[in-house]
C-alpha positions in Angstrom: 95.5 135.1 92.9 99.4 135.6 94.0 98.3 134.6 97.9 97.3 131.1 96.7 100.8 130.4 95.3 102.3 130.5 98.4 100.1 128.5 100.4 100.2 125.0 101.3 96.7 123.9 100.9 96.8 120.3 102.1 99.8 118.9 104.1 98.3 115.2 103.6 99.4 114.3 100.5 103.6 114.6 100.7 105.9 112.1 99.2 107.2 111.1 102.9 108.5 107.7 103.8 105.7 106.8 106.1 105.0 103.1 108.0 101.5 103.4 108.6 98.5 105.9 106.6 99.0 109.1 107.3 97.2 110.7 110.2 94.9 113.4 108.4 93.8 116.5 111.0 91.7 119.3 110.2 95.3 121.5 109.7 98.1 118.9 110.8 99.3 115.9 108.7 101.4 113.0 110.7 103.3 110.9 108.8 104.4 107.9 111.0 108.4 107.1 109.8 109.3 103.4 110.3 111.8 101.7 113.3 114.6 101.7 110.8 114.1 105.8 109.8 113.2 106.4 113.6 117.0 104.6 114.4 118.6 106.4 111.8 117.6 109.9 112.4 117.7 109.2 116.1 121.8 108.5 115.9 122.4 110.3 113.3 120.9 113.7 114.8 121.2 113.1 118.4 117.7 113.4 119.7 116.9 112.8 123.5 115.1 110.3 123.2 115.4 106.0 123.8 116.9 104.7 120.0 114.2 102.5 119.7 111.4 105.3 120.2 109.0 106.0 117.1 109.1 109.1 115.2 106.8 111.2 113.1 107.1 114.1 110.5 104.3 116.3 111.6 103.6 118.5 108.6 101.0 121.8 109.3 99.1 123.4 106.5 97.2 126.5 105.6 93.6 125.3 105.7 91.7 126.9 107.5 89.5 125.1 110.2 86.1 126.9 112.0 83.3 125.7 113.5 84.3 122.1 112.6 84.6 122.8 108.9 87.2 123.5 106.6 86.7 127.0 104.6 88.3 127.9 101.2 88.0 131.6 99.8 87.5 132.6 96.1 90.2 133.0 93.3 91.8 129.6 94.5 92.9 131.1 98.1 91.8 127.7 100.0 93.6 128.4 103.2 95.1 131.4 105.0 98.5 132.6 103.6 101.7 132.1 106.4 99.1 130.5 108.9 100.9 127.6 108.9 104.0 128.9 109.6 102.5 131.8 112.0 101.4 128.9 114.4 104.4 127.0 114.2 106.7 129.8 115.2 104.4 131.1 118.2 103.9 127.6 119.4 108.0 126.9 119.2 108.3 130.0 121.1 106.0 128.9 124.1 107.2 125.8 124.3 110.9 126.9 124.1 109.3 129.2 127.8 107.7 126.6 129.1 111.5 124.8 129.2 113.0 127.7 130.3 110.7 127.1 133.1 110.6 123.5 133.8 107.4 122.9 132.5 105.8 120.6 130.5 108.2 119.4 127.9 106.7 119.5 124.0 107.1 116.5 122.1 109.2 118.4 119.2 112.7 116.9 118.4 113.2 119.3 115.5 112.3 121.8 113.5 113.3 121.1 109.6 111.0 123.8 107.9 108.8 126.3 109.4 106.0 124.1 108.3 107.5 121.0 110.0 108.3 119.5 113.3 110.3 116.2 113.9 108.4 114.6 116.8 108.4 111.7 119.2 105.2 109.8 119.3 103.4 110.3 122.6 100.6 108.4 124.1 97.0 111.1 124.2 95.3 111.9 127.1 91.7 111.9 125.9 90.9 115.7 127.2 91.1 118.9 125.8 92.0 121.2 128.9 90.4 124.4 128.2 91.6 126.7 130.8 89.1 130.6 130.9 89.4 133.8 132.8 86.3 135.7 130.8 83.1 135.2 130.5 82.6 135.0 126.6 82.0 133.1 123.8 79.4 129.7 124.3 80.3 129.9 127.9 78.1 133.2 127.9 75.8 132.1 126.0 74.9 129.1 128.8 75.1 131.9 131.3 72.7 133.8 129.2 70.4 130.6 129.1 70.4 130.6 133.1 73.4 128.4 133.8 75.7 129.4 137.0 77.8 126.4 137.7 80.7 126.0 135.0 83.7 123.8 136.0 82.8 123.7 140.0 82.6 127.4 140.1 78.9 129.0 140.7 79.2 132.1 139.0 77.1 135.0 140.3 73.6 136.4 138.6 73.9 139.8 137.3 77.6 139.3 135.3 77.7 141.2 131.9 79.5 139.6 128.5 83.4 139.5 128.4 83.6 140.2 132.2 86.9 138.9 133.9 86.0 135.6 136.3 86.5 135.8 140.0 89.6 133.1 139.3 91.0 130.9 136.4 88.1 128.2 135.1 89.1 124.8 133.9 86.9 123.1 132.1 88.0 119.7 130.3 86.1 118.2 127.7 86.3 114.6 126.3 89.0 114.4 123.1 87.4 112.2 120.7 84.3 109.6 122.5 84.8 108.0 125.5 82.6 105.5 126.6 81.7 103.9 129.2 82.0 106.6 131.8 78.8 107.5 133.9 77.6 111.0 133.0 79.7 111.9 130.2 78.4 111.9 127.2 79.8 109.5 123.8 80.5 112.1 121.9 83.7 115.0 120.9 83.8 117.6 122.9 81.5 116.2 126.1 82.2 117.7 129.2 84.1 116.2 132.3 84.4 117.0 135.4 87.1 116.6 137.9 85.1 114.3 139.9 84.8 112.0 136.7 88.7 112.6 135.9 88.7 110.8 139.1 87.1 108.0 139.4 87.8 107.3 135.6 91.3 108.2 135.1 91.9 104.9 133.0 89.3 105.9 130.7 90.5 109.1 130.1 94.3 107.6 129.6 95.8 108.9 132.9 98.3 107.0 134.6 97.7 107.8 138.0 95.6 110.4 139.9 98.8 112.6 140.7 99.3 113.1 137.2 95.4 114.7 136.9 97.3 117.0 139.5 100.1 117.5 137.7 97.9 118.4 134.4 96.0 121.0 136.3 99.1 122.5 138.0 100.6 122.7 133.8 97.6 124.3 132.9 97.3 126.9 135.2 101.2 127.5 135.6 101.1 127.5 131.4 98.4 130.1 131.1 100.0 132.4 133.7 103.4 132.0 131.8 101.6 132.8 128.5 98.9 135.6 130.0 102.0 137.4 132.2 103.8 137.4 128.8 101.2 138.8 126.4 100.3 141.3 128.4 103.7 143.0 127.6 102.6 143.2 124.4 98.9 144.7 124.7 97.0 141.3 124.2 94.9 139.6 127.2 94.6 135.8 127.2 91.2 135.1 127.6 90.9 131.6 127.2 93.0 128.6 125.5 93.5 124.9 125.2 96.1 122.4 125.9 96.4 118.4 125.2 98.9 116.4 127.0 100.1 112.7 126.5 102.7 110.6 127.4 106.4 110.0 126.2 109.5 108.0 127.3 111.9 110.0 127.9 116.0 109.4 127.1 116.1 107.4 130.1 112.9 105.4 129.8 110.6 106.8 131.8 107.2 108.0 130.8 106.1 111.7 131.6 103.5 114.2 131.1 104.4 116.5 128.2 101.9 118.9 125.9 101.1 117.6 122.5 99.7 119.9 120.3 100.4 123.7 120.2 99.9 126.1 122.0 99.0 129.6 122.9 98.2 130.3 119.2 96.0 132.2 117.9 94.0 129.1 116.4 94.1 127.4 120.3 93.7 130.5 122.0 91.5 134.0 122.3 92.9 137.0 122.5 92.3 140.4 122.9 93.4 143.7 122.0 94.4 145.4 126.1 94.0 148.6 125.2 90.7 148.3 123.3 89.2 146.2 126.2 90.0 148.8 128.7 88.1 151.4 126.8 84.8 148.9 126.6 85.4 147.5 123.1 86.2 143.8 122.6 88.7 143.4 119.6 89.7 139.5 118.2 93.6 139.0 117.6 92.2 135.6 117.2 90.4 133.0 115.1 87.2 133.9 117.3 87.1 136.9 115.2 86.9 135.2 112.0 84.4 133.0 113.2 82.3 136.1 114.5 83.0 137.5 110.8 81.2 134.2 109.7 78.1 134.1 111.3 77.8 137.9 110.2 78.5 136.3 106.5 75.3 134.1 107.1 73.7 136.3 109.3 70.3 134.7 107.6 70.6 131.7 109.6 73.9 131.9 111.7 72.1 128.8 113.4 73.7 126.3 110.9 77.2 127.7 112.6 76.5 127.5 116.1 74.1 124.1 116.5 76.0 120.8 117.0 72.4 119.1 115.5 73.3 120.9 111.9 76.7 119.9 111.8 75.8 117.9 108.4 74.3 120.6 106.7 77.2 122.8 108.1 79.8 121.1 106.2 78.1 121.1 103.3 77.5 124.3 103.7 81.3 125.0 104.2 81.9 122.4 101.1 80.0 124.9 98.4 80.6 128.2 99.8 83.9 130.2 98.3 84.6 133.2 101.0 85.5 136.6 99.7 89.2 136.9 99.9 89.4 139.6 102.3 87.9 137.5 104.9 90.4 134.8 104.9 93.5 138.0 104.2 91.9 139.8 107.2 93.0 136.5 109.3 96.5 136.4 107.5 97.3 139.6 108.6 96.1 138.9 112.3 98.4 135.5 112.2 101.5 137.3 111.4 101.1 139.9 113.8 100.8 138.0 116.6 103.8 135.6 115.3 105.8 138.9 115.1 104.7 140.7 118.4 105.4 137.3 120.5 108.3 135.9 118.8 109.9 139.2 118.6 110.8 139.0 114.7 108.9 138.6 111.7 108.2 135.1 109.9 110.3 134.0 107.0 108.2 134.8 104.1 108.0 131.3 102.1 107.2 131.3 98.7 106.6 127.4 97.7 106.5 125.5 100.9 105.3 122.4 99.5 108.3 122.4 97.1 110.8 123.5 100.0 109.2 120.5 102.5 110.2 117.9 100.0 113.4 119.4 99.3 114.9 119.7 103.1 113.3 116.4 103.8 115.0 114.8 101.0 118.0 116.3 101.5 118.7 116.6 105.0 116.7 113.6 106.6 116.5 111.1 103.6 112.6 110.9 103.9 111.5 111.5 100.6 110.0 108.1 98.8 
């Protein structure tokens, strides 16, 4: 299939100088460079940032990631085509806003390939910050089940699917397990609340309380930026995530910056305006392609949706080849959104595995 030619199936397995095994995630790839290729490109490139701090190549791929679970389509397409490079540009361009405003800083030095970021390595804060103005998705599904308290607001009874909330809802979940914190589960994806965030700030990696202050006020100033923005373009934000971490700065001191992207449509859901005014809800998100998957196993869409069958999920996911126009559908999706936020279309890249090594050889002497 010509789509499978240009995409960049696995971003894990790149001829990068790297100090220490390379950090494999679901889509990203972080190759950590050594003190003496950290110095070099620090100098030599003039990145704001202390000359002793540690760098990493951070290398995103076209795999595509749902319901904990890598999918791969027939004819050889294992991954979306441009996805890769679709997230990267819309995350560059949020970031590049969030500056503009002063803020949270991104932890991007550089941008060598529209599959790659230069970055500064930043300490994690173990939470996901999941920010969500409509009730949708597993959130309404709780409701449905007789839940009314989500994130220290008691929702009413009587609320219908994909209704707008009274006010912006944060509710943070545990990145990774932390233990030892009374209520919260030992397990991904637990939730937290701000009472917990509190009296456990240590565990959770923050500093200091004012800085769980300062992540909620980036959170909610982030998805206003973002949600003002989109709705320029006929999309609503309806929910999204952020991570945040810490990194010196040129000076020394630490700060709060975000660390993964965001405001994509892999972090995000959106929604087409116009259609939701008129009643109909219509995906410009992955949520759509995960809706098109539990219609694809719609004889037991349970092995999708219960954390209990996770291990027969992935194997599942392991066997199973998806019709093509499943994971194309998604492509198409990607791209627009890239072109309607950025403003301009994506590159189109025809070997980006081949043109990774070459720019990083070339350029930035990281090739082994």
């Amino acid at each position: 299939m010509r789509h499978a030619r240009s995409l960049l199936a696995a971003s894990d397995d790149l001829p990068i100088k790297t100090a220490l095994p390379v950090h494999r995630g679901k889509v990203r790839s972080v190759y950590w460079l050594d003190a003496v290729d950290s110095r070099r490109l620090i100098a030599a490139r003039d990145y704001p940032v202390v000359a002793d701090a540690p760098l990493a190549v951070m290398v995103i791929s076209d795999r595509l990631s749902a319901f904990e679970c890598l999918w791969k389509g027939q004819g050889g397409l294992n991954g979306v085509p441009g996805k890769g490079g679709a997230l990267n540009a819309i995350a560059q361009y949020w970031f590049a806003r969030f500056a503009q405003q002063g803020l949270a800083d991104s932890p991007i030095l550089e941008v060598p390939h529209p599959y790659v970021w230069v970055v500064q390595r930043a300490r994690p804060v173990r939470i996901e910050a999941i920010a969500r103005q409509y009730l949708t998705g597993s959130m309404w599904r709780r409701y449905q089940a007789g839940e009314r308290e989500f994130g220290g607001m008691r929702l009413a009874d009587g609320m219908q699917a994909h209704e707008c909330l009274p006010e912006l809802l944060l509710t943070p979940s545990t990145k990774g397990r932390v233990r030892g914190v009374a209520g919260v589960a030992e397990q991904e994806d637990a939730p937290v609340t701000r009472r917990q965030l509190l009296a456990h700030r240590a565990a959770f990696n923050f500093k200091a309380a004012a800085d769980i202050e300062r992540y909620e006020r980036l959170l909610r100033q982030g998805f206003a930026l973002i949600s003002a923005e989109l709705d320029n373009i006929g999309q609503i934000l309806v929910d999204t995530k952020f991570e945040f971490g810490y990194a010196t700065d040129v000076a020394g001191h630490e700060r709060l910056i975000c660390i993964d992207e965001v405001g994509t449509p892999d972090s995000s859901r959106l929604w087409d305006a116009a259609q939701y005014r008129q009643g109909r809800v219509v995906e410009n998100s992955k949520e759509g392609f995960r809706q098109a998957l539990c219609r694809h196993f719609s004889d037991d869409p349970d092995i999708l949706l219960n954390p209990a069958r996770l291990p027969e999920r992935t194997a599942l996911a392991a066997q199973t080849k998806l019709p093509p126009k499943m994971l194309l559908d998604l492509s198409a999706i990607y791209l627009d959104m890239a072109r309607k936020i950025t403003g301009k279309p994506l590159k189109k890249i025809e070997n980006p595995r081949a043109e990774i090594i070459d720019v990083l050889h070339s350029q930035y002497g990281l090739i082994a």
